[in-house]
C-alpha positions as CSV (number, residue, x, y, z in Angstrom):
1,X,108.8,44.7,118.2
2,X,110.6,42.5,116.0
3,X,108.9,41.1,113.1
4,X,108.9,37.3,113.6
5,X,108.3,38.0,117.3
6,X,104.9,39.6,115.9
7,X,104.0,37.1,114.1
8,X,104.8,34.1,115.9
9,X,102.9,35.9,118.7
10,X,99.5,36.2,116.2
11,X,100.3,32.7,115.3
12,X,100.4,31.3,118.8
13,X,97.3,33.7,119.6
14,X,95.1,31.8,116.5
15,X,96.6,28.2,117.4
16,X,94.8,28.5,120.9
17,X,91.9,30.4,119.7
18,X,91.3,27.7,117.3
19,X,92.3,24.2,119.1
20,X,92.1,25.5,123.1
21,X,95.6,23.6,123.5
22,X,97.1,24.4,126.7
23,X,100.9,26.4,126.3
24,X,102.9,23.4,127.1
25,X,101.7,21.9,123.5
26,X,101.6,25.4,122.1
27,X,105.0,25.6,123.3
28,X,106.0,22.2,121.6
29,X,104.5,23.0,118.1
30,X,106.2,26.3,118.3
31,X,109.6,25.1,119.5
32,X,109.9,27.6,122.2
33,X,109.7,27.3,125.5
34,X,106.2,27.6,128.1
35,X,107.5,30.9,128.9
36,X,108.1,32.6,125.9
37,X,104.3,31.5,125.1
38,X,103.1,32.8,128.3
39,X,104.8,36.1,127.6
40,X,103.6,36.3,124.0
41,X,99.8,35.2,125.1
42,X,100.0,37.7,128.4
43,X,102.2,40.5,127.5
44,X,103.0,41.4,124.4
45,X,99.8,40.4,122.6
46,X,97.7,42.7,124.3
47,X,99.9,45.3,122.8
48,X,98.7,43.7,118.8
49,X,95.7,43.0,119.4
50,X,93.2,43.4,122.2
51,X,90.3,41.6,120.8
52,X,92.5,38.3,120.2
53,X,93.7,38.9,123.7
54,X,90.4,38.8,125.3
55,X,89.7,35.0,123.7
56,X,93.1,33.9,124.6
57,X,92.4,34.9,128.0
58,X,89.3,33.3,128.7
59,X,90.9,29.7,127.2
60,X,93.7,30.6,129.4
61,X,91.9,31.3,132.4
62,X,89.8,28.2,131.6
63,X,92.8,25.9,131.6
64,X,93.5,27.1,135.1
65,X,90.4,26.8,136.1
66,X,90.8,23.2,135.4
67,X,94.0,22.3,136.0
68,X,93.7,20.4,139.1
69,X,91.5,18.0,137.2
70,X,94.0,17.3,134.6
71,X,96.7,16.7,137.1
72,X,94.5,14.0,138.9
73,X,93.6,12.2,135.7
74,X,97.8,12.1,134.6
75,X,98.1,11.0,138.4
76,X,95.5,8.3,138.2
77,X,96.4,7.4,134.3
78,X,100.6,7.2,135.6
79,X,99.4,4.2,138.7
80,X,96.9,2.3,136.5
81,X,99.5,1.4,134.0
């Protein structure tokens, strides 16, 4: 794997672990797109490091969890105004 693939991929990995954002605004800071971060968080970080993987998964998984809430607060936020 290419260098700055690695790293960014580490980097993204701590970003989530540290703030919980979700990969749309990991994806903005980054300046690549929601896919590239959902193939760095799912795919090729498991090959660099399992232990970061496992935390990134649970946030992940907890976004999901929760992501019908979020889309009825925008929804509700988006009429009120």
């Amino acid at each position: 794997m290419e260098n700055l693939i690695h790293s960014r991929v580490v980097e993204e990995a701590d970003f989530i672990i540290n703030t919980g954002k979700t990969v749309r605004e990991i994806a903005e800071v980054f300046k690549v797109s929601k896919s590239t971060v959902h193939k760095d968080l799912h795919d090729r970080l498991l090959d660099i490091d399992p232990n970061k993987y496992s935390k990134v998964a649970d946030i992940l998984k907890y976004h999901i969890d929760i992501r019908h809430i979020r889309g009825g607060e925008s929804t509700r936020n988006k009429y009120k105004k």
